[in-house]
C-alpha positions in Angstrom: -21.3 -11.6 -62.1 -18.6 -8.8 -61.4 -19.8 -5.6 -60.0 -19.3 -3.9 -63.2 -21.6 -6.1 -65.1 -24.3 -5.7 -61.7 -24.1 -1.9 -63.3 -24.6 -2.4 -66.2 -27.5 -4.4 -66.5 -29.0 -2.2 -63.6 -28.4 0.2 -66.4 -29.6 -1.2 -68.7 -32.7 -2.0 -67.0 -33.3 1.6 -65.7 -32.9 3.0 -69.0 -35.5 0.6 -70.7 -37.5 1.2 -67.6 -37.4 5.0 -68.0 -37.5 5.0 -71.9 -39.4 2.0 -72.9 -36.4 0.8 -75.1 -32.8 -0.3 -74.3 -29.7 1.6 -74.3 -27.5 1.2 -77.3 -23.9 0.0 -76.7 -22.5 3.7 -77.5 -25.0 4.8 -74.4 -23.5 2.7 -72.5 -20.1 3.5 -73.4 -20.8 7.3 -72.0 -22.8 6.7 -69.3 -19.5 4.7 -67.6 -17.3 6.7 -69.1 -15.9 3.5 -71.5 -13.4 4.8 -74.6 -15.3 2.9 -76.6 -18.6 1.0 -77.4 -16.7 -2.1 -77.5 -16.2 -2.3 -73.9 -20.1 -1.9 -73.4 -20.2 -5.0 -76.0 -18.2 -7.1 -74.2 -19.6 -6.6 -70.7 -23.3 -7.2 -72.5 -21.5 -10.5 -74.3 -20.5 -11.7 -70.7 -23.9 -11.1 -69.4 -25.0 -12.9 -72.7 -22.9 -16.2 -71.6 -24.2 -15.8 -67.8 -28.1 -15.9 -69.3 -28.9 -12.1 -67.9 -29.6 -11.0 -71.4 -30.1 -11.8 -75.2 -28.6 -9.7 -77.0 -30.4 -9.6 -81.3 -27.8 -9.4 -83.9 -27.7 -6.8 -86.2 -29.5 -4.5 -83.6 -28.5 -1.4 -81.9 -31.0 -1.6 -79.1 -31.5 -5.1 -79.8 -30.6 -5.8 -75.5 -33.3 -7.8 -74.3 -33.0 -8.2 -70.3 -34.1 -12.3 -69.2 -36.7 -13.0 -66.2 -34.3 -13.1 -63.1 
């Protein structure tokens, strides 16, 4: 896992932690200062492929973090 992904799940996990429901991708995108929400989306896909989340289709919250 890069460092940049590290963050973002940390971030992802903080904000569910704090909110009781994930981050959209467009959170994401502002919160590290990304262009756009696709970058968020394609960090979240890599963590996808590396098993540290499922990420529900068709959802904007729809980031669930996996047991570690």
């Amino acid at each position: 896992m890069t460092p940049r992904q590290e963050q973002v799940l940390a971030f992802v996990r903080r904000y569910q932690a704090e909110n009781q429901m994930p981050p959209t991708r467009a959170e994401i995108a502002a919160h590290f200062g990304f262009r756009s929400s696709n970058a968020a989306e394609d960090h979240l896909r890599a963590l996808e492929k590396k098993g540290h989340v499922f990420l529900k289709p068709n959802c904007a919250r729809g980031i669930y973090v996996t047991g570690d």
